[in-house]
TORKOL-4160 file (C-alpha; in steps of 0.2 Angstrom, whole numbers, padded with zeros to 4 digits, m for minus):
331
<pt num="1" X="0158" Y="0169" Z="m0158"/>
<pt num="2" X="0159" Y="0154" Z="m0149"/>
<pt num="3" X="0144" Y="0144" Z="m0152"/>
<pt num="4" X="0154" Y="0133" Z="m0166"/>
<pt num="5" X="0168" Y="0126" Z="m0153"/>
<pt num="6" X="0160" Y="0115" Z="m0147"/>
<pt num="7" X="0148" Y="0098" Z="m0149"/>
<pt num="8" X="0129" Y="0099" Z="m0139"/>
<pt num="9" X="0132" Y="0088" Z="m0124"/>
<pt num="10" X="0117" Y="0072" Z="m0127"/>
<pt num="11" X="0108" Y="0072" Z="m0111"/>
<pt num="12" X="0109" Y="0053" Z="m0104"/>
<pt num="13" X="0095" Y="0048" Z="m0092"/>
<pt num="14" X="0091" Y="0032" Z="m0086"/>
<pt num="15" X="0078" Y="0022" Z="m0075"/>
<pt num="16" X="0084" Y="0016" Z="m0060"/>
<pt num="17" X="0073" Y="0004" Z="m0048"/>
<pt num="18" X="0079" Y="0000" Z="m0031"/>
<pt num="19" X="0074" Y="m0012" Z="m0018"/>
<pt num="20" X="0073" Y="m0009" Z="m0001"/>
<pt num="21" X="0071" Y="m0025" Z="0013"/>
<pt num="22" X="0055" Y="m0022" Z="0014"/>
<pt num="23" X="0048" Y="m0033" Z="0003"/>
<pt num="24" X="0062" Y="m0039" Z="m0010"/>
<pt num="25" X="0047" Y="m0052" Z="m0019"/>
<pt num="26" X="0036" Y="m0039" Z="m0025"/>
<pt num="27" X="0049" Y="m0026" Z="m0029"/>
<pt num="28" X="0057" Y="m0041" Z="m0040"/>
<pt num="29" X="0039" Y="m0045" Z="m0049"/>
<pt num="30" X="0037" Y="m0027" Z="m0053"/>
<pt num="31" X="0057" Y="m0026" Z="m0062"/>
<pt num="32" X="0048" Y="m0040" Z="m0072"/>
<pt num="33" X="0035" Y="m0032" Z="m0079"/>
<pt num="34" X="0044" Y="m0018" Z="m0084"/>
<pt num="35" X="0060" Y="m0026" Z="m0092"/>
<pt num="36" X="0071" Y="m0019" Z="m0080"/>
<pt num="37" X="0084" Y="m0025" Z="m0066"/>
<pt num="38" X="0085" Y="m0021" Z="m0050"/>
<pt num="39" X="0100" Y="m0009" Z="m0048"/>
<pt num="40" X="0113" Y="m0015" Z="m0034"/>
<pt num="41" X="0110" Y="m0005" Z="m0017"/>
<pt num="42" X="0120" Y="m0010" Z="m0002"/>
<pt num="43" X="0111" Y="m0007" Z="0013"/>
<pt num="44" X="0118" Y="m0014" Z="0029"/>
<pt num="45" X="0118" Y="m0012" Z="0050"/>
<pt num="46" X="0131" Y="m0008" Z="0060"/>
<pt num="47" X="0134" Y="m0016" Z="0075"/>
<pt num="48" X="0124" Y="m0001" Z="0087"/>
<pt num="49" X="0110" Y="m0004" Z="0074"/>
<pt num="50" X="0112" Y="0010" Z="0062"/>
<pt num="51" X="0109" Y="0010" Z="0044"/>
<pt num="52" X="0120" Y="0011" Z="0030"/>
<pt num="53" X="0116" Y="0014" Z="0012"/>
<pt num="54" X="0125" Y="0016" Z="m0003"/>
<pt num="55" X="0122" Y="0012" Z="m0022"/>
<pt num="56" X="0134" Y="0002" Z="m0032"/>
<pt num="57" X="0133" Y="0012" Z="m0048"/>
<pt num="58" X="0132" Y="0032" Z="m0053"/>
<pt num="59" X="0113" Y="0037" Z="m0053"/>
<pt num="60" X="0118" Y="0056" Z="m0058"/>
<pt num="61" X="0104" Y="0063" Z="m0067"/>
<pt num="62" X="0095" Y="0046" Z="m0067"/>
<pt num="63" X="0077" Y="0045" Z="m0061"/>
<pt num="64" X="0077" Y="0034" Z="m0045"/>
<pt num="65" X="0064" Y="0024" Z="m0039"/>
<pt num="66" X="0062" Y="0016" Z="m0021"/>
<pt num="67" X="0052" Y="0001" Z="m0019"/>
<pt num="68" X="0051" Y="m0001" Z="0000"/>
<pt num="69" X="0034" Y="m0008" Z="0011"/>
<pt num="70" X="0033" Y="0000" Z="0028"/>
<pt num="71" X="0026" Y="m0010" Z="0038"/>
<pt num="72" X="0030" Y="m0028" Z="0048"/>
<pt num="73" X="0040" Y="m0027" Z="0067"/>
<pt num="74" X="0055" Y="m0017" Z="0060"/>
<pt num="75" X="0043" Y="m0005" Z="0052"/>
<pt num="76" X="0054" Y="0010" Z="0061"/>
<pt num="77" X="0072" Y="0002" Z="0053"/>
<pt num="78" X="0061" Y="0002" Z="0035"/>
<pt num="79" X="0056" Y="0020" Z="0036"/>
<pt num="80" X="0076" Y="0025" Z="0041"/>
<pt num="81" X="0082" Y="0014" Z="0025"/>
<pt num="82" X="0070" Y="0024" Z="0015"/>
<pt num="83" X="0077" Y="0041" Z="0022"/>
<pt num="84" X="0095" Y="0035" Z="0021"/>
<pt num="85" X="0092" Y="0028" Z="0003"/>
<pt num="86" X="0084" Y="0046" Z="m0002"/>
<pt num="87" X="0099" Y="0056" Z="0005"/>
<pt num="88" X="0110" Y="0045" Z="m0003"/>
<pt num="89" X="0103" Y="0046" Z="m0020"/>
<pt num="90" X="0100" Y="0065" Z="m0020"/>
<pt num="91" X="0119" Y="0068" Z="m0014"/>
<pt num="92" X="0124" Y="0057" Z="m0029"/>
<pt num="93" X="0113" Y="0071" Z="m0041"/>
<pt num="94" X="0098" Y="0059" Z="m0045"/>
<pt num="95" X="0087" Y="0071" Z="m0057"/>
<pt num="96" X="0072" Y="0063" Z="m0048"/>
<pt num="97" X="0069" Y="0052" Z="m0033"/>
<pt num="98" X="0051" Y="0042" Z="m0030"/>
<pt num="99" X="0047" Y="0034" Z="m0017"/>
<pt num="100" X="0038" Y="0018" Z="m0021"/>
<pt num="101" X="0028" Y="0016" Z="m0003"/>
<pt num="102" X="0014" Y="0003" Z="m0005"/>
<pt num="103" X="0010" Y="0004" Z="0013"/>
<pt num="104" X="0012" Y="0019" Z="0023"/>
<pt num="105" X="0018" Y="0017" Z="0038"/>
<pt num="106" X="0008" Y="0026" Z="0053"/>
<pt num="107" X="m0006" Y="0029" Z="0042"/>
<pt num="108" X="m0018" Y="0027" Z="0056"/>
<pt num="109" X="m0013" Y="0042" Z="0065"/>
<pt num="110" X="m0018" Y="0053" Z="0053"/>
<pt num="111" X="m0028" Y="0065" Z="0068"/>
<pt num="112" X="m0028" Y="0071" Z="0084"/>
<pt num="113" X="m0043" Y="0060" Z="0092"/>
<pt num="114" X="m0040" Y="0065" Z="0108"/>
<pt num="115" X="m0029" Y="0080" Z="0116"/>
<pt num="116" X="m0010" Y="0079" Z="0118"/>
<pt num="117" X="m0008" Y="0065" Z="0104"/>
<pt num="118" X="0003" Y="0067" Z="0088"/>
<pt num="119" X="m0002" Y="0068" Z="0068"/>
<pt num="120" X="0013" Y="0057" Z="0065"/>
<pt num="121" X="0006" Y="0051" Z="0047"/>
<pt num="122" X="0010" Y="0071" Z="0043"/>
<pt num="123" X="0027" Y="0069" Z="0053"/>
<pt num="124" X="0033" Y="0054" Z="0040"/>
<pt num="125" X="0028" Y="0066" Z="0027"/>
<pt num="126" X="0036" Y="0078" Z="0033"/>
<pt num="127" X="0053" Y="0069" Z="0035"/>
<pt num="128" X="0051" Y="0061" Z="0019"/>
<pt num="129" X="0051" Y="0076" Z="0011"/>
<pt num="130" X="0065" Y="0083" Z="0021"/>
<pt num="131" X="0077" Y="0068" Z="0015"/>
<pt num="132" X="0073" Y="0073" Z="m0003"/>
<pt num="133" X="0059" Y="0062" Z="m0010"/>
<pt num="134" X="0050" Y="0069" Z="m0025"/>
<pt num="135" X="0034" Y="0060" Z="m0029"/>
<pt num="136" X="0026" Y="0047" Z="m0019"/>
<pt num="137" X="0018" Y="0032" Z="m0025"/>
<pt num="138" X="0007" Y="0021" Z="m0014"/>
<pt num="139" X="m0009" Y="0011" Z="m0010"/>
<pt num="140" X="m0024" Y="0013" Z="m0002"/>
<pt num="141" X="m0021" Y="0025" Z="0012"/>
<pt num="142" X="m0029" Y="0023" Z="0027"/>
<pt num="143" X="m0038" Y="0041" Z="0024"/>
<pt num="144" X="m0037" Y="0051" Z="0008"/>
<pt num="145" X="m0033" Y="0066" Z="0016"/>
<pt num="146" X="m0016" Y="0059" Z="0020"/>
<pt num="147" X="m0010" Y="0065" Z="0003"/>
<pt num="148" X="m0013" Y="0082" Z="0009"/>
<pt num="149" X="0001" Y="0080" Z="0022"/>
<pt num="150" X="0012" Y="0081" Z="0006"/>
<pt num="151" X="0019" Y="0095" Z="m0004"/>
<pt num="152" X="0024" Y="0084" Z="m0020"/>
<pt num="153" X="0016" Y="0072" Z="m0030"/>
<pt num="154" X="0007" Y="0058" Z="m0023"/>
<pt num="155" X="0001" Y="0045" Z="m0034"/>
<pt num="156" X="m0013" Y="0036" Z="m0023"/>
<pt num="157" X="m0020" Y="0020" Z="m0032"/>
<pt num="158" X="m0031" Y="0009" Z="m0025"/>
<pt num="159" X="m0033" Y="m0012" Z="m0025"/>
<pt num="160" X="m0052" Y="m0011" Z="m0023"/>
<pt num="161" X="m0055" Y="m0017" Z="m0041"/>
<pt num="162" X="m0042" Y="m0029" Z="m0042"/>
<pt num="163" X="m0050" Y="m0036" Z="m0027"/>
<pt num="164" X="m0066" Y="m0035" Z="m0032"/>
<pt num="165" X="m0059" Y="m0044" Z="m0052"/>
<pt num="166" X="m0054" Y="m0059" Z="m0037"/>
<pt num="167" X="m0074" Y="m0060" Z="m0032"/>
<pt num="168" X="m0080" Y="m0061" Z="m0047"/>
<pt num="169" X="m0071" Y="m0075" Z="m0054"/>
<pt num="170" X="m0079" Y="m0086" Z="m0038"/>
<pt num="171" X="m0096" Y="m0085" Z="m0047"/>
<pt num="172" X="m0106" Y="m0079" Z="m0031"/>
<pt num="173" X="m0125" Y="m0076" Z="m0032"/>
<pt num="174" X="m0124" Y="m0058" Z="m0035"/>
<pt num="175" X="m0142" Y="m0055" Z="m0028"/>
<pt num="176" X="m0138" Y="m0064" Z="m0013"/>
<pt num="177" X="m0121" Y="m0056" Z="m0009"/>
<pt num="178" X="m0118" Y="m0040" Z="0001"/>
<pt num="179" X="m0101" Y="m0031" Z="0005"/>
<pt num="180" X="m0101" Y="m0026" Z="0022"/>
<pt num="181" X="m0090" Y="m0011" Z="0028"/>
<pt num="182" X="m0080" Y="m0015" Z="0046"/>
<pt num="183" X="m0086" Y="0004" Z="0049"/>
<pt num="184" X="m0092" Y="0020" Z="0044"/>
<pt num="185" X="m0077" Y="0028" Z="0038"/>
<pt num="186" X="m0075" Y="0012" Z="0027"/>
<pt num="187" X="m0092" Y="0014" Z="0020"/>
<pt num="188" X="m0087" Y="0023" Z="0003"/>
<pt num="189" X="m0076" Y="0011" Z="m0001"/>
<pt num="190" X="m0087" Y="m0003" Z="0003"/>
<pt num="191" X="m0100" Y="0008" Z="m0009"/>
<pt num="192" X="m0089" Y="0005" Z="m0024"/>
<pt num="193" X="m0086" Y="m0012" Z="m0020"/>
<pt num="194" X="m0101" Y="m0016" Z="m0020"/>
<pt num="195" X="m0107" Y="m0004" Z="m0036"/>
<pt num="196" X="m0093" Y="m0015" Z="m0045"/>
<pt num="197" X="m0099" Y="m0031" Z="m0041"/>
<pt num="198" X="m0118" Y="m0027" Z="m0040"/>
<pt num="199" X="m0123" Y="m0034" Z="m0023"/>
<pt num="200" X="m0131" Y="m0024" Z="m0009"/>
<pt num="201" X="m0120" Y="m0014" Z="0004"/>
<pt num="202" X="m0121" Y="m0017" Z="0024"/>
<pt num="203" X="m0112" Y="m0007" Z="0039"/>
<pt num="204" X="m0105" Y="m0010" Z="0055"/>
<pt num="205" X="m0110" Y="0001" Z="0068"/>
<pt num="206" X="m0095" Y="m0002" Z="0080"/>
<pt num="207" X="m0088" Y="0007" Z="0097"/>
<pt num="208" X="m0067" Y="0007" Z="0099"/>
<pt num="209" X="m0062" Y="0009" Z="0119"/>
<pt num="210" X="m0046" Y="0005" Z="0116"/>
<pt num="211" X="m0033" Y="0003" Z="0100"/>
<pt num="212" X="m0035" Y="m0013" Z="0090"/>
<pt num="213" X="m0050" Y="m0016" Z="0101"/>
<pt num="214" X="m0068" Y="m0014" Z="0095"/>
<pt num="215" X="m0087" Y="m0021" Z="0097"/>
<pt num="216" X="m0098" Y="m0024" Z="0084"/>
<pt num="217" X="m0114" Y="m0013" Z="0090"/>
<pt num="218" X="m0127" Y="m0016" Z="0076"/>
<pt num="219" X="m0128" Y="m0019" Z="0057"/>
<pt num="220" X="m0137" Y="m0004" Z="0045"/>
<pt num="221" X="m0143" Y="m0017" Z="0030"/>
<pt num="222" X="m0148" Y="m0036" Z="0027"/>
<pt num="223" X="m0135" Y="m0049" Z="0028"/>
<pt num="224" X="m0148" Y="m0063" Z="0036"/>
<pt num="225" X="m0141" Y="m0077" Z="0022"/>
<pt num="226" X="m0132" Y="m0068" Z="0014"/>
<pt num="227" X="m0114" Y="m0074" Z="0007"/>
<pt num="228" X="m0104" Y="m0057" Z="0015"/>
<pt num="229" X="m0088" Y="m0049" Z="0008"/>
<pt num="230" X="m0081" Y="m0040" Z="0024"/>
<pt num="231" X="m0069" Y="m0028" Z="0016"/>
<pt num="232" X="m0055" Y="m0017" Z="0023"/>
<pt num="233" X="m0039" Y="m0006" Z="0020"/>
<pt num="234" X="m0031" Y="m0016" Z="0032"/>
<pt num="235" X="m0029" Y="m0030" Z="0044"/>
<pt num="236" X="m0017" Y="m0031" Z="0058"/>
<pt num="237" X="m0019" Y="m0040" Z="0075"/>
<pt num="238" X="m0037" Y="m0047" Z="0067"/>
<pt num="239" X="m0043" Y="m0047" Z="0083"/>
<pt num="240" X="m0056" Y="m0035" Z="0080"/>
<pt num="241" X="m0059" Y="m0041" Z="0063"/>
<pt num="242" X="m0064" Y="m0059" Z="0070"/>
<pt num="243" X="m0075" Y="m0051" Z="0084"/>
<pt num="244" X="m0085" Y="m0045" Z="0071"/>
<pt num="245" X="m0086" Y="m0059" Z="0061"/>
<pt num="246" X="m0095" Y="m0071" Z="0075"/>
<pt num="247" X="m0104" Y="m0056" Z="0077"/>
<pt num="248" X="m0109" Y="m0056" Z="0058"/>
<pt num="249" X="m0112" Y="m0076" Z="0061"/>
<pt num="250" X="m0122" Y="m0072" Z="0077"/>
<pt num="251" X="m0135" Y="m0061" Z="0064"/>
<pt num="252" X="m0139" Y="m0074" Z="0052"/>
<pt num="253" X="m0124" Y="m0071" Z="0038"/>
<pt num="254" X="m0122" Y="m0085" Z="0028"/>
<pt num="255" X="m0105" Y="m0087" Z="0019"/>
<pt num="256" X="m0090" Y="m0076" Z="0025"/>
<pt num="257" X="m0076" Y="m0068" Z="0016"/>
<pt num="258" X="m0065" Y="m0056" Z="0020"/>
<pt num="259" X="m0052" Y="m0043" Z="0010"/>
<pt num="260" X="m0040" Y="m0032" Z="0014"/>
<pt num="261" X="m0027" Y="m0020" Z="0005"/>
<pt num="262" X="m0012" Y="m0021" Z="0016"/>
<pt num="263" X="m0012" Y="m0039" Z="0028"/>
<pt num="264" X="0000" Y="m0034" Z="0043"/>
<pt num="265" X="m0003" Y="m0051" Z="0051"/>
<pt num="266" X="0004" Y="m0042" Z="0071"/>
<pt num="267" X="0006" Y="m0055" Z="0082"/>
<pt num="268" X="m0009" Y="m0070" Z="0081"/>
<pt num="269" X="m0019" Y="m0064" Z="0068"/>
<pt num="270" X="m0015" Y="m0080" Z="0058"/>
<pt num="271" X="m0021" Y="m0092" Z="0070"/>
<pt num="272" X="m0035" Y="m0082" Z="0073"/>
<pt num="273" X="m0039" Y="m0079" Z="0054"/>
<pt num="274" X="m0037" Y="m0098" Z="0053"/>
<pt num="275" X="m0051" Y="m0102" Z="0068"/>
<pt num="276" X="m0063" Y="m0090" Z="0062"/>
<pt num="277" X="m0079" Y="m0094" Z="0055"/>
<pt num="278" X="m0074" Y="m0086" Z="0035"/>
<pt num="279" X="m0070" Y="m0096" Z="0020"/>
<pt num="280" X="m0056" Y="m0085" Z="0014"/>
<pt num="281" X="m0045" Y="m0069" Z="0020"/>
<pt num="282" X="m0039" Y="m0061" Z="0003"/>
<pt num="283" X="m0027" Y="m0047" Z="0004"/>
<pt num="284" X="m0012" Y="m0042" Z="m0009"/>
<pt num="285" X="0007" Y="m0046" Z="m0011"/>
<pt num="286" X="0011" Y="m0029" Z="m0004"/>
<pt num="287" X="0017" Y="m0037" Z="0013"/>
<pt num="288" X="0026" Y="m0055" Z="0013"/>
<pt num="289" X="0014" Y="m0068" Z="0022"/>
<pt num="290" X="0023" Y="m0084" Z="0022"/>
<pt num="291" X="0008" Y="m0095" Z="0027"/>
<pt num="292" X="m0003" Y="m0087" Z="0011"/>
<pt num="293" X="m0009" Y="m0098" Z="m0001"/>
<pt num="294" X="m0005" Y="m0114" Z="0006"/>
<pt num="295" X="m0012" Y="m0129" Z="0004"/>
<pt num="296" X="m0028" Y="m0127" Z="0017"/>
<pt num="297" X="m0022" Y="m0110" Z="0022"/>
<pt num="298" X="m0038" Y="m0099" Z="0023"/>
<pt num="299" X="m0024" Y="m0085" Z="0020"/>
<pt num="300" X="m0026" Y="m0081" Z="m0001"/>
<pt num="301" X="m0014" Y="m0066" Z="m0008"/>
<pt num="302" X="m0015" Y="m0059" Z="m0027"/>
<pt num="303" X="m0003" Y="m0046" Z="m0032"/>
<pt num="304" X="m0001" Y="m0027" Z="m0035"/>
<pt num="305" X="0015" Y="m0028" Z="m0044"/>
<pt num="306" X="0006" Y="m0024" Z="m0062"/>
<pt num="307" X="m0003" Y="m0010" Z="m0055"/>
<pt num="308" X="0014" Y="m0003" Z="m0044"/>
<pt num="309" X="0024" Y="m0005" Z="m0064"/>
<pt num="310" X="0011" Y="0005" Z="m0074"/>
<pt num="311" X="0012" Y="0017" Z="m0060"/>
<pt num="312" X="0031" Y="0017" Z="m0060"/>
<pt num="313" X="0030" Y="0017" Z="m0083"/>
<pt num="314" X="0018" Y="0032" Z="m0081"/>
<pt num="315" X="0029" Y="0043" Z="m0068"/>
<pt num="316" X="0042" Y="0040" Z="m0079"/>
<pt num="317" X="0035" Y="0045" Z="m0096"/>
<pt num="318" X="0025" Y="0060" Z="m0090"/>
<pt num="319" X="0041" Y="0070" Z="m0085"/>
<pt num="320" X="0050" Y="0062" Z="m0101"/>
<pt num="321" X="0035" Y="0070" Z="m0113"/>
<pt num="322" X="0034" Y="0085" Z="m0102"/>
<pt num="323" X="0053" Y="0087" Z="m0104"/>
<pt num="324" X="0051" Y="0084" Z="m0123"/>
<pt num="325" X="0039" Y="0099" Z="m0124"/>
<pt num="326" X="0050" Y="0112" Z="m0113"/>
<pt num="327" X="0035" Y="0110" Z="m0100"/>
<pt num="328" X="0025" Y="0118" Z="m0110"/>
<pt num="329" X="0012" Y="0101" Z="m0111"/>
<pt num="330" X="m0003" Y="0101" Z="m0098"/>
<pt num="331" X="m0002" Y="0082" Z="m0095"/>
């Protein structure tokens, strides 16, 4: 008797993309791409160092997503502003919160190696998920399994391709080219790389005594005039990076690049890039490097951002035509 008194409520929701300090550029190229605006979020310090957040409009029943890079020397400050950021937008009844993490921070203890250590790339999981995040999107973990740490979505692209789109373009002799892997545990990736570009595939058999340390013991393949694309997920003091190098130049390579996913750049890497025997260092636009792209900087950056908005688009639409079908759609 009473289904006539009143009008169907239309069901409003939006897409809202946020910014975090992490990396303000790329978070900006992305809103380009999709036609969108990045929504005001007031995040601030307080004198003692703690973090405020709060949003500037109403995001009830909206679909949030967080842009934010963890990495740099306030990596710790980054990871708070994207807890304080998800508590902040699931108090204020977001339908949805994502967090947009091109790189994961503390990726690299993702095991115990040796007893009495943490697993503390399952302990950002874990607190990610326990401010309220959603889904995850990100880049190039540092090991795939890291996505088992979580219990929601985790969107997991790679910028291997785009990478290897970059080679191509330099026109190298293909049959004279060979991707070398820093290491074993990078030899799949350095498999596909190499599989895209059709060149051969070295690895470096290297010992680690110590963190951000290691010595290059031998190399499994033949580099001996051969232009070498040394390829990684990351680079961060490149101190182990340009060891190997000279040890690669010491073998017989010929021409030396080198690419990575996420360039940290920690404390001299840059001068060391820019003494070391390579013609280029190529890594993406997911952290800020000032010195990149430079006149006679050997620093060259592309960017992830159309990769991070198809992402973004898909997320988006998968949960709007799953909604459309009651959830009845496999997608």
């Amino acid at each position: 008797m009473y289904e006539n008194l009143c009008e169907p409520i239309p069901l409003k929701k939006e897409i809202k993309l946020y910014t975090g300090t992490g990396n303000p550029g790329l978070s900006q190229r992305i809103a380009d791409i999709l036609h969108l605006e990045l929504q005001g979020l007031k995040i601030e310090k307080f004198a003692n160092g703690e973090i405020y957040a709060r949003y500037d409009e109403s995001v009830r029943g909206d679909d949030v997503f967080f842009i934010q890079s963890l990495a740099g020397e306030n990596v710790n400050d980054l990871l708070m502003e994207t807890l304080i950021a998800t508590d902040a937008a699931k108090r204020a009844s977001c339908s949805k919160f994502t967090a947009v993490l091109p790189h994961y921070c503390y990726a690299r203890q993702d095991r115990k190696a040796a007893a009495r250590e943490p697993i503390t790339a399952r302990l950002v999981a874990n607190l990610l998920e326990a401010a309220g995040v959603d889904q995850v999107i990100t880049i190039d973990l540092h090991q795939g399994q890291i996505q088992g740490f979580f219990d929601v979505p985790v969107t997991h692209l790679t910028a291997l391709y785009l990478l290897g789109d970059y080679f191509k373009g330099k026109g190298f002799d293909w049959d004279n080219t060979v991707v070398v892997s820093p290491d074993m545990g990078r030899a799949k990736a350095a498999k596909k790389l190499s599989d895209y570009l059709g060149c051969e595939v070295a690895i470096a058999h290297k010992s680690r005594p110590r963190h951000n340390t290691s010595e290059v013991m031998g190399i499994i393949g033949d580099i001996k005039g051969k232009t070498c694309i040394v390829n990684d997920d990351m680079i961060d003091t490149a101190g182990t990076l340009c060891g190997s190098v000279c040890k690669l130049k010491d073998m017989g390579a010929g021409d030396i690049y080198v690419s990575a996913t996420h360039g940290i750049f920690s404390g001299e890497a840059l001068e060391r890039l820019q003494n070391a025997p390579i013609e280029e260092c190529v890594v993406t636009d997911i952290i800020p490097c000032d010195e990149a792209n430079k006149p006679g900087s050997k620093i060259k950056m592309i960017s992830v951002a159309n990769e991070l908005a198809e992402a973004i688009n898909s997320v988006y639409l998968r949960k709007s035509v799953s909604e459309i079908f009651g959830g009845n759609l496999n997608l």
